[in-house]
N, C-alpha and C positions, 0 to 999 in steps of 0.2 A: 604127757608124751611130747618128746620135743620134735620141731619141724622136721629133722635130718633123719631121724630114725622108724617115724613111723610110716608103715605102709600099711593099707586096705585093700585088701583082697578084691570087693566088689566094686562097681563104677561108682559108687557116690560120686565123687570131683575128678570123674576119667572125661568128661569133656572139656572140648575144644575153648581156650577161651581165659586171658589173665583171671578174672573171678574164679574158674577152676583151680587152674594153680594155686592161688592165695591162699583159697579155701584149705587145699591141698598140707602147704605148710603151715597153716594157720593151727597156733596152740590154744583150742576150743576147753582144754580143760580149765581154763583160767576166767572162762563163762559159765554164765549158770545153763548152761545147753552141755555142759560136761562132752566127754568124749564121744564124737560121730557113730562108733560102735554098738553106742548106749542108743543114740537117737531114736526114738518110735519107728513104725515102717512109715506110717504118713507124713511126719517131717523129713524122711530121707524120700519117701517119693516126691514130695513136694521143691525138694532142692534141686531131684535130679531133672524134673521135669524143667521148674525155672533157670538151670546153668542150660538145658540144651533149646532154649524157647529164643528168638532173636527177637520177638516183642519183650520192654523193660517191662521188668519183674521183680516185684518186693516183697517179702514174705517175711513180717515181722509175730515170734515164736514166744508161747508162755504169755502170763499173765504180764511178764516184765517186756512183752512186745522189744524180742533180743532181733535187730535187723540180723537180713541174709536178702541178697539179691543178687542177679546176673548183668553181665558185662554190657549190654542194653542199656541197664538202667542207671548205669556209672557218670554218663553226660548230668543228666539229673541231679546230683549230687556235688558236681563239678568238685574241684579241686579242695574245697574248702571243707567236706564231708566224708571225702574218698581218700585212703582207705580206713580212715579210725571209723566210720560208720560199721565195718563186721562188725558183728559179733556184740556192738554196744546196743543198752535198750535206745529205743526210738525214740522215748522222752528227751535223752541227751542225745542222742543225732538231731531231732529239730523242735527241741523244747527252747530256743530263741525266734526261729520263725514261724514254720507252719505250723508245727506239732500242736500250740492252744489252740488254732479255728478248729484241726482233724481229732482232736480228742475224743471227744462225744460219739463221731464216726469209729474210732475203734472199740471204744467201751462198748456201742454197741455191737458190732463184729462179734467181740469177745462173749455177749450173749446171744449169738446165734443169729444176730440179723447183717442181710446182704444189702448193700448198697451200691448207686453208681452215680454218675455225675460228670457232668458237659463243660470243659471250659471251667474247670475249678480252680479259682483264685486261691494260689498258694505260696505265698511270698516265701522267698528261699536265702539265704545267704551261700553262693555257692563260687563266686568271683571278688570276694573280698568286700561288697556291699548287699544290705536286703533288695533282693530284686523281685520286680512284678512276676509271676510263672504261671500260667494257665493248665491243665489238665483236663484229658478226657481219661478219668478213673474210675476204676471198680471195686468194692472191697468183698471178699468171702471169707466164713467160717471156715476151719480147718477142724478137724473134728478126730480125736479119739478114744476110742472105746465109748462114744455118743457124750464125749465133752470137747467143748472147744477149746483145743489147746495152742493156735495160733489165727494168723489174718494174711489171707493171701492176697494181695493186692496186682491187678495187670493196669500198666499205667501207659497213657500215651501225652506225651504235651505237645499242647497245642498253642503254645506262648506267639508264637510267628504267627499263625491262622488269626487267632485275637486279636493282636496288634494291627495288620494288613486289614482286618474288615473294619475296626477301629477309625484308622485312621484315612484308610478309603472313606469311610462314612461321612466324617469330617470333610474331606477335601470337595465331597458332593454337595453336602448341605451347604458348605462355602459359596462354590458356587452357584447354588440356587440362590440365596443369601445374595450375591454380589449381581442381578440378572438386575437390569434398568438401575445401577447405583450411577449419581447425578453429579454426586460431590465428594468431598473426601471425608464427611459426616455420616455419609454413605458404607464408605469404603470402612471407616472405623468402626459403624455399627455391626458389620458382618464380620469382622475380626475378632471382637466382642462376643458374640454369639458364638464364633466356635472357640472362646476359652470356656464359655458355659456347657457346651456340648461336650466338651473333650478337654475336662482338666487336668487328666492324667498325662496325654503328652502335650499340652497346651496348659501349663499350670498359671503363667503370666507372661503379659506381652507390655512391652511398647513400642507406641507408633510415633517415629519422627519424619516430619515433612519439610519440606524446601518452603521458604515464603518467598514472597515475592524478590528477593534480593538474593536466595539462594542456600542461609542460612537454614541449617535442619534446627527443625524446633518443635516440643515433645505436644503432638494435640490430641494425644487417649493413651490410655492403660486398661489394663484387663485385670481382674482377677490379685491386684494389690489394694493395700489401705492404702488412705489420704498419707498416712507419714512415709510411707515406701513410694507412694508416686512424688511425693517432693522431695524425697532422695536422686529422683533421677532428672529432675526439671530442667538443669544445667548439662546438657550432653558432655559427657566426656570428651577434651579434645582429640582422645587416639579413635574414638569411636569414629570424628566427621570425617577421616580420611579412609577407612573400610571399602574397600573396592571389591570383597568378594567374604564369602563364609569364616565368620571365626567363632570358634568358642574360646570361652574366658570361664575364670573362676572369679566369685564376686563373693561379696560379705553376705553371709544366710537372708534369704528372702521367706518369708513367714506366706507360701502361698501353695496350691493346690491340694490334693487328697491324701495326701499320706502326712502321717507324724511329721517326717524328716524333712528340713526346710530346702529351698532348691538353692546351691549351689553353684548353678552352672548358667551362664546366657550362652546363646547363639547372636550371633550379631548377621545379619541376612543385610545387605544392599538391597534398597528397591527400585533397580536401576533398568530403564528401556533398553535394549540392547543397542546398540550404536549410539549412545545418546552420550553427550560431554557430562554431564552432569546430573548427579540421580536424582528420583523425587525423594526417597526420604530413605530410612533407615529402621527396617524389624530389629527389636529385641525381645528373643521369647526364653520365657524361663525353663529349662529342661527336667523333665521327670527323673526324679532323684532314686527311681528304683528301675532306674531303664538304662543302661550304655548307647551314648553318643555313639553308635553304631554308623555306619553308611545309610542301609537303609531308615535310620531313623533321619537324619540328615538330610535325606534325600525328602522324603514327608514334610519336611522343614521347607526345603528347597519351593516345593511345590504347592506348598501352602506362602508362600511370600511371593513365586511367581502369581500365582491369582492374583494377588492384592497390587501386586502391579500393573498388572492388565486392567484389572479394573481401575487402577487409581488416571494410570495411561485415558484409559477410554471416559474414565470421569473427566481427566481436562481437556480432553478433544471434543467431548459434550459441549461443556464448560464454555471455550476457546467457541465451538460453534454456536451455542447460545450468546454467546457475547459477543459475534461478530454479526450473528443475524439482530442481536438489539442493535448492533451501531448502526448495522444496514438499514435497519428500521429508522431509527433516530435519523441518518444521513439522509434516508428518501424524506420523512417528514422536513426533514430542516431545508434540504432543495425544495422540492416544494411550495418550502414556504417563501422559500428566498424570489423562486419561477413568479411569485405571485406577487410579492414585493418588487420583484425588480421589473414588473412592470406596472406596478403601479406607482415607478418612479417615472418621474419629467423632468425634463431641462429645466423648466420653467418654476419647478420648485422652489420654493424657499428653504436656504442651506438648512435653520432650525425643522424644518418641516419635515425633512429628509432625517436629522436625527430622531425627530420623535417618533416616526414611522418606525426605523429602524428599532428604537426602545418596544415600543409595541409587540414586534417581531419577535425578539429575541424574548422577552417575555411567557410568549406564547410557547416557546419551545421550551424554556428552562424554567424551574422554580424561581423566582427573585421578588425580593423584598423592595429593592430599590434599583433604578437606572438612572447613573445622571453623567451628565456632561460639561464637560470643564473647559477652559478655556483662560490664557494666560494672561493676563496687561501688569506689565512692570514684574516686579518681583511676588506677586500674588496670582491666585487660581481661582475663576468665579463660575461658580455655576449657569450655564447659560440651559439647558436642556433637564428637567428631571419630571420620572415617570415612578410613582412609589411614595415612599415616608423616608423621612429622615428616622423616627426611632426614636428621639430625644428631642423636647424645645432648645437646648441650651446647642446642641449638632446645629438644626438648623439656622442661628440667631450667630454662628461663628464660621458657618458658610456666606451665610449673606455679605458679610462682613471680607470675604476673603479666606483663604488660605496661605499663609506663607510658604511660597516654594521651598527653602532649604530645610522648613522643616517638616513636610509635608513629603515623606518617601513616596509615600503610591502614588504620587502627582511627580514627586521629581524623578524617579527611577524610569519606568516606561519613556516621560518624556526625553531623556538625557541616551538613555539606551537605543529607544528606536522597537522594543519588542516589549510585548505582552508581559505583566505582572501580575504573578498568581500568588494568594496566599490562602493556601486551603486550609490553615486555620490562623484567622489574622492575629495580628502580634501589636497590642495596642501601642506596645511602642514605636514601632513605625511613624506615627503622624500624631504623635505628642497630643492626643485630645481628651487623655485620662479615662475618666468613669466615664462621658459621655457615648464610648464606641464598644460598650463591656455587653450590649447586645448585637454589635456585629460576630458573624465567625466566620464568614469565609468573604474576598474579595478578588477581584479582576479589575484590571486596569490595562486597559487596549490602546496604544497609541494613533491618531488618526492622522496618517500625511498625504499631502497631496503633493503637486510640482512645486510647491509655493515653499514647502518643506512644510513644519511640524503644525499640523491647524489647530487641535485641542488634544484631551483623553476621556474616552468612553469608558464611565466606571459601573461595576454592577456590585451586589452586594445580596447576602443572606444574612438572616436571622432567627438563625436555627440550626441547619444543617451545616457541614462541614464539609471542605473539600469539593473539590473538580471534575470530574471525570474525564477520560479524555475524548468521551462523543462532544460533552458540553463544550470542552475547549476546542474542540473543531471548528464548532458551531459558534461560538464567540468570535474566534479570528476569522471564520467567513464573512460573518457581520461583518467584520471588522473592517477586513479589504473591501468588503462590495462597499460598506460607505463609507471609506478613503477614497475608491476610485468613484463611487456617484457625486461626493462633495467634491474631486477635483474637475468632471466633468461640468458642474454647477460654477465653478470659479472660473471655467474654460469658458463657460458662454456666455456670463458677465462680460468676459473682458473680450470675446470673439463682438459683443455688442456695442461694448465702447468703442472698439477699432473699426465695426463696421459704418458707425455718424462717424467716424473721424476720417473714413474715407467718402464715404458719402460728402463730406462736406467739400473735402478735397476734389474729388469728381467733379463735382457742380462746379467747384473755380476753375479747373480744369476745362472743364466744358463750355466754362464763359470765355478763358481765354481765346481758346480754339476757334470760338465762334468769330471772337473779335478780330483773331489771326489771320480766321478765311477771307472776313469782311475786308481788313485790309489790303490782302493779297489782291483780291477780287479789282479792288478801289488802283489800287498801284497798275494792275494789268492794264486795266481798262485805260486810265489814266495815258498812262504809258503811249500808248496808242497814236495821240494825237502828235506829240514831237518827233516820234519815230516818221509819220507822215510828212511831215514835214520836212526832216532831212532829206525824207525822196525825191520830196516836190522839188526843193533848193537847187537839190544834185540837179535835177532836170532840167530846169528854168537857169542853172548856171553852163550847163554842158550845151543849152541852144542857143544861150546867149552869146557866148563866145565863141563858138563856132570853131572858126580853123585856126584861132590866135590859142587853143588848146594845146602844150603842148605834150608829148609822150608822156612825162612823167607825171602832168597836170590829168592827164588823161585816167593813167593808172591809178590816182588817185583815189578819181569821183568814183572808179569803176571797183576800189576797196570800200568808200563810203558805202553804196548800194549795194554791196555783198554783204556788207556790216548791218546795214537796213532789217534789209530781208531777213535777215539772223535772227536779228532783233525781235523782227516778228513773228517769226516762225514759236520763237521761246516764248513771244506773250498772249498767243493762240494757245498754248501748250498749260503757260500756268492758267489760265479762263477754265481750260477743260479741266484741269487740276480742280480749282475752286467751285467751279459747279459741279464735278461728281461730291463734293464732300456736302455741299450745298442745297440742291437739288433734292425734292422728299424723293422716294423709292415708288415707280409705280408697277408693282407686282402683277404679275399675267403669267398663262403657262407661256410657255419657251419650248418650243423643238429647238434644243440643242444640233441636231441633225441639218434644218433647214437655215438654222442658222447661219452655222459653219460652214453650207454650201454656199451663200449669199455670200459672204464676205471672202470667201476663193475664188469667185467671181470677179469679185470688184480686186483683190490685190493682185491676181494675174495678169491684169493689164499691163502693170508697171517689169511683167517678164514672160511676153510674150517671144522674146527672143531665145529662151529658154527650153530646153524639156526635163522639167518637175514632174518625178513623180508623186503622187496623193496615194497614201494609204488610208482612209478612213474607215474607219470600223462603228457601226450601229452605237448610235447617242439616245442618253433619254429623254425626256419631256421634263424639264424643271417649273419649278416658281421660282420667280424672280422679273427686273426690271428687264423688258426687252433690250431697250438703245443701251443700257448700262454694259449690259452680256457681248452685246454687239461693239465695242469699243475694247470686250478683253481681247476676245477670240479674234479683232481687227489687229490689235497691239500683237499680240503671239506669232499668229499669220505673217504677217507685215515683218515680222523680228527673223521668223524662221526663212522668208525668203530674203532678205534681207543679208542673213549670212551664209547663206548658204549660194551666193552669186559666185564666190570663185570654186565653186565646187563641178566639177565633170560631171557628177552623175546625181545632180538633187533628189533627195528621199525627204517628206514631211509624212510624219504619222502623226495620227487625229485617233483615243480610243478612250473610252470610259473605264471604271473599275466599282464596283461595289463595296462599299464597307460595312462595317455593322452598323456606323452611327454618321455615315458620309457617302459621298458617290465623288469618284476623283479622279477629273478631267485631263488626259496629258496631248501634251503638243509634243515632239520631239523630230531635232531633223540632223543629220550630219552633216552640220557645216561645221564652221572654225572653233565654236564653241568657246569656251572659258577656263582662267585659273582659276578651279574651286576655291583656291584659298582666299578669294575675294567673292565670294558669294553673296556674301552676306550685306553686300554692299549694291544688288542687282535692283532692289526694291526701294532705293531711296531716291530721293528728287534730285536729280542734274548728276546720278552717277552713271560714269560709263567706265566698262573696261576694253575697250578697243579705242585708238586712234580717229577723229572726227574726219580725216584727210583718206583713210580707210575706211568707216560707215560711217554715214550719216547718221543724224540723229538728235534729238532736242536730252535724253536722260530722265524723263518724265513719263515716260510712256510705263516702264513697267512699274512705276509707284503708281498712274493711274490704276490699271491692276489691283495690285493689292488694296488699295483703300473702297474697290468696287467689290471686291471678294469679300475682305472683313466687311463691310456692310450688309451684304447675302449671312453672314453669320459661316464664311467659311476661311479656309487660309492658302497660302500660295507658297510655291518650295521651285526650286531650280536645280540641277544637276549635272555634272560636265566633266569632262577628262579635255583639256585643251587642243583643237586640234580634229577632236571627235566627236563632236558634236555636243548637244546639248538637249537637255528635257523639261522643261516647264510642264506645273500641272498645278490645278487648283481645287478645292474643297468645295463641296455644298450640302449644306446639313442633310440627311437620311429626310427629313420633313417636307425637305424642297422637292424631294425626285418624284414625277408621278407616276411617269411608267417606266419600267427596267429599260436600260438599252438593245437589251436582244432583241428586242420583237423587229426589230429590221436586218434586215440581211448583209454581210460586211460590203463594205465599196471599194474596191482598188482603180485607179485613174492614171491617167497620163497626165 
C-alpha cells in the first residue's frame, strides 16, 4: 500500500510527533512486519504507547528484532542511523557498533528474560565516527498469545553524567596528586597518573618545559612507546609559539583504550597569567570516540591550569629553597669572613694573609687545590698553595714557572681585571696536556691593590663541575676582602717606612731648632753689650761737649738714643722669644680667672686716663705653666688696650667655650682692628700690620703666643673686619681644663 493512499481508521500513528508521521507514510509492506492492519494487538499497543511516551523508546519486533521507536529516541541514533533505522532488523541498524556487546542481551529478551543496566557502554556511530555512548537501559519481553514476539527497550543516556563524574574525578585526584609537589618531577609524576586514571579522555600527553634559557624542551610523556616519545623530542617550531588552545591533526598515535589510534593533539600553554614567557607547553592526545566539544576542552583547560599552578608554585618553592640555601650559604660565608677578618692584623705577613684566606675559603666550598700566583718577568710562580697539585709532572712545571702568554687562566683575569670561571675546564687553555685531565672546574680571581695588579688567587676541583653562583659570591668576597687586606698590609709597610723617614727628619729638625734657639739666644745676649755702649758714648759725648753742641748735632745723638732704645726693646723681645722655646714647661693648675684679673691690674696702669670697659665672663682652672699663661693673656690684654686707645668708648671681652676635645679662650675688643686678608701674618716674628709712628710695638709678641700655646698642646686663630675690632682666642687641650668655667659668676667692670 503506498504512502499517499493509505489511511487507518484507528490512532495507530495519530500522535503528535515526526516518527508518527513517518510511520504514517511509511511502506511497512516491504518489511517482514507486513501491513499495520495485520499487526498483533500487543505490537500495535506497544507502538502506540512508545509514539505517545516523551522518555526514548525502542521496540525492536520478531525474531528478526525489525526496529520501531519514538521521536525521543531519534538524538540516539543521530543522523547516521535516522531515518533508515524503521523498519530495518537491528542486526543492520547497529551490527558495526553496539549491536555485538547487546546481542546476548536480546537473545535473551527473546527468551523471556528482562534485564536493566546503569551507564552502559555502548559505542555508537551516529555523527559520522564510533563514539563513547553510556546508557541507563532496560530490556522487556513482549509477549503474544504467551510467546515472545518482540523487545521493548526504555532507554535513557547518560553519556554527559559519565563523562562529567569521569573527568571531575580526574581533575581531583590531580589535584590531590599535585598537594606538596617540590619540582617539576613532581608536577610530571601527577600528570602521569592521570593518564593511568583516565585513559579515555587522557589517552597521551606531553610535557614541555622552559630550561634555564627559556627554551621548551620535552622532560615526560604519558601513555606512548619509546618510538612515539622520540617522535616528539624535537618540538615543533609552530608548537614554541602557541599562545593559547589549539587542536591539530597529527600522524596516528598508537595510544589509549580503544582500537582507533588518536588523531588529534590539543596543544594547551602552560602560561602564569601576566607572565612574558610561559613555563612549558601540554600536549595531550584526544579520545578518538569523543568530539573536541567545549566542554571537553574546557576539562583540558582545567586539567593544564593545575599543572600550572603547581608547576608556578614548584618554582617559587624552588626559587625559595634556593634562596634560603644562598641565605644560608651567605650567613655561613659572613661569618666566616666576621671571623677572618678579624683575625686579620696589619702586622701580618702578606703570605700569611693569603694562606688564611686559602683556609677560609676551603672551609666554605669543596676544593681540591688553592694556590697563588704571582708574576716576575714574563712568567707566574706559585708563591701560596693549600691542596695537591694532582700530577708530579703539574707540579715539577709549576715550580719551574708558567709562561704568561701561554698560560690563559693566569693571563686573562690578570690583563681583564675580573674573575675567570671555567666551570668545566678546557685543557686547552693553558697548554699542560694530560697533566690537567683530572682538573674540571677552575677560578681565577684577580688580586689588586693601589699598587695595581699584586698576583691571582686560583682555586680548582677534581671532580665536580661547575660554580654555583653562592660559590662565586663567596670566591669574590674572598677575593675583595684580600685585595683590600693585602692593600692595607702594603699601606702600613710603607705608612712605616715614611714614619723613620720622618722620624729621622724630625730629629734634624729638632737639632737644628735647637741650634737656631742657641744662637738666637747667643746673638741677643751678645748684642747687648754694644748697644750699651752706644748709650754710654751718646752720654759721655753729649756732656762732653756741652753747649759747642749744635741743633742738628743735637738732634742727632737724640736719634742715636731713640735708635738705642729700639735696639733694646727688640733684644729683650727676642730673649723672651728664646727662652719660651727654651725654658722646660712647669705645669701647675691655673685659675685662668685670677689670672686674668692680675694681669688687668698691672696693664691699666699704662690707661688710667681712660674708661675701659671689662667684660669678663667665668674662666676655668687649667694645667699648664703659670709665667708662660701669664705672658699670653699679658700679650692680648696689652694688644687689646693697646688698640683700642683711639677708641671713645673701649669694650674688652674676656670668656671661655667648651669643646668636645678643647676649651677656647677669647679676648676680643672694638678697636681698630685688622685686614683679615693678612691674618695669617699676625703670628709670625717682627710682623706687624699697623704703622710703628701709630702703635707701638716690637712684632714678637703675638709669635710669643702661639709658640707658648703650641707648647700647652693647643693652637691660636685671630679674627677681624678692619676698623671693627678684632678677636683673639686660643686652644687648650679637653685634658688641660680641670674645672668648667661656670662654676663662677659672670663679671662686668668699668
Amino acid at each position: 500500500m503506498t504512502a499517499d493512499t493509505r489511511d487507518f481508521p484507528d490512532p495507530l500513528f495519530c500522535a503528535e510527533g515526526e516518527l508518527s508521521a513517518l510511520m504514517r507514510t511509511f511502506d511497512w509492506s516491504v518489511t517482514p512486519l507486513g501491513s499495520p492492519d495485520l499487526w498483533p494487538a500487543a505490537l500495535r499497543t506497544s507502538v502506540q504507547m512508545m509514539l505517545a511516551s516523551k522518555q526514548p523508546m525502542y521496540l525492536a519486533w520478531s525474531s528478526d528484532l525489525i526496529a520501531l521507536y519514538n521521536d525521543a529516541y531519534r538524538p540516539i541514533l543521530g543522523m547516521d542511523k535516522h531515518p533508515r533505522a524503521l523498519g530495518a532488523r537491528t542486526a543492520d541498524v547497529f551490527g558495526q557498533d553496539g549491536y555485538p556487546a547487546l546481542k546476548s542481551v536480546f537473545d535473551a529478551a527473546l527468551n523471556g528474560e528482562s534485564a536493566a543496566f546503569q551507564n552502559l557502554l555502548v559505542p555508537l556511530v551516529r555523527s559520522g565516527y564510533l563514539e563513547e555512548c553510556y546508557f541507563d537501559v532496560g530490556y522487556t519481553p513482549v509477549y503474544v498469545d504467551s510467546q515472545v514476539e518482540g523487545v521493548f527497550s526504555s532507554v535513557c543516556e547518560t553519556t554527559e553524567r559519565v563523562l562529567s563524574a569521569r573527568r571531575t574525578t580526574s581533575l581531583a585526584a590531580l589535584t590531590s596528586a599535585l598537594i606538596g609537589a617540590e619540582d617539576s618531577q613532581d608536577v610530571l609524576r601527577a600528570a602521569t597518573e592521570g593518564v593511568e586514571r583516565n585513559p579515555y579522555d587522557l589517552p597521551c600527553l606531553l610535557l614541555y618545559l622552559a630550561d634555564a634559557q627559556g627554551t621548551l624542551v620535552l622532560t615526560g610523556a604519558a601513555g606512548l612507546g619509546p618510538a612515539e616519545v622520540q617522535r616528539w623530542t624535537d618540538l615543533p617550531e609552530s608548537w614554541s609559539t602557541q599562545r593559547s588552545l589549539r587542536v591539530l591533526t597529527v600522524e596516528p598515535l598508537r595510544a589509549g583504550p580503544w582500537p582507533e589510534p588518536v588523531e588529534q593533539l590539543a596543544l594547551l600553554p602552560l602560561a602564569v597569567p601576566g607572565a612574558a614567557v610561559p613555563l612549558g607547553l601540554l600536549a595531550v592526545g584526544l579520545n578518538p570516540r569523543q568530539k573536541a566539544d567545549s566542554t571537553y576542552l574546557d576539562f583540558l583547560r582545567l586539567f593544564s591550569a593545575q599543572l600550572v599552578a603547581a608547576l608556578h608554585a614548584a618554582h617559587l618553592s624552588g626559587e625559595l629553597r634556593r634562596r634560603h640555601a644562598e641565605l644560608d650559604a651567605r650567613n655561613r660565608a659572613l661569618q666566616a669572613f666576621e671571623e677572618w677578618t678579624r683575625d686579620l692584623t696589619v702586622d701580618l705577613d702578606p703570605y700569611d694573609l693569603i694562606g688564611r684566606a686559602q683556609s677560609r675559603i676551603r672551609s666554605l666550598i669543596p676544593l681540591d687545590a688553592a694556590v697563588y700566583y704571582e708574576r716576575e718577568g714574563d712568567r707566574w710562580y706559585v708563591k701560596r698553595l693549600l691542596g695537591q697539585y694532582g700530577d708530579e709532572e703539574l707540579a715539577r712545571l709549576h715550580a719551574g714557572g708558567l709562561a704568561h702568554d701561554s698560560t690563559g687562566n693566569l693571563r686573562i683575569p690578570s690583563e681583564t681585571g675580573e674573575p675567570f670561571y671555567q666551570d668545566l675546564y678546557d685543557g686547552s687553555t693553558d697548554h699542560l696536556g694530560s697533566h690537567m685531565t683530572h682538573v674540571t672546574a677552575t677560578a681565577m680571581v684577580p688580586l689588586r691593590t693601589s699598587r695595581g695588579l699584586r698576583g691571582v688567587f686560583g682555586l680548582a676541583m677534581f671532580g665536580r663541575s661547575g660554580w654555583t653562583p653562592i660559590e662565586r659570591t663567596t670566591i669574590e668576597t674572598v677575593g675583595r676582602s684580600l685585595s683590600l687586606a693585602l692593600d692595607r698590609s702594603e699601606q702600613v709597610a710603607e705608612l712605616a717606612r715614611e714614619r723613620e723617614r720622618l722620624a729621622g727628619q724630625t730629629a734634624a729638625l729638632a737639632s737644628a731648632n735647637e741650634e737656631l734657639e742657641a744662637f738666637a739666644y747667643s746673638v741677643s745676649h751678645d748684642l747687648r753689650t754694644p748697644v750699651r755702649h752706644i748709650l754710654g758714648f751718646s752720654t759721655l759725648l753729649r756732656k762732653s761737649s756741652g753747649a759747642e753742641l749744635g741743633a742738628t748735632a743735637d738732634r742727632y745723638l737724640g736719634i742715636i738714643d731713640q735708635s738705642a732704645s729700639r735696639m733694646n726693646v727688640l733684644i729683650d723681645a727676642m730673649l723672651d722669644l728664646s727662652r719660651t722655646s727654651r725654658q722646660p714647661l712647669r705645669s701647675g693648675i691655673v685659675d685662668l680667672g685670677a689670672l686674668v684679673a692680675a694681669v688687668r691690674s698691672e696693664v691699666e696702669v699704662d690707661a688710667l686716663d681712660r674708661l675701659v670697659t671689662w667684660k669678663i665672663q667665668p674662666l676655668p682652672l687649667v694645667t699648664g705653666d703659670q709665667d708662660l699663661l701669664r705672658q699670653v693673656m699679658l700679650n692680648l690684654l696689652s694688644n687689646a688696650l693697646k688698640y683700642t686707645s683711639g677708641t671713645s668708648t673701649p669694650v674688652i671681652e674676656i670668656w671661655a667655650e667648651e669643646r668636645s676635645d678643647a676649651c677656647e679662650v677669647f679676648v676680643r675688643d672694638n678697636g681698630v682692628g685688622f685686614d683679615p686678608r693678612y691674618q695669617d701674618k699676625l703670628f709670625g716674628v717682627f710682623q706687624r700690620l699697623h704703622r710703628a709712628e701709630d702703635f707701638e710695638g716690637t712684632g714678637v709678641g703675638l709669635a710669643n703666643v702661639r709658640r707658648i700655646i703650641a707648647r700647652h698642646g693647643g693652637q691660636v686663630s685671630a679674627h677681624s673686619v678692619l676698623g671693627a675690632g678684632a678677636t683673639f682666642s686660643f686652644t687648650l687641650p679637653s685634658d688641660r681644663v680641670q674645672v668648667a668655667a661656670s662654676r663662677r659668676p659672670p663679671e662686668v667692670t668699668p
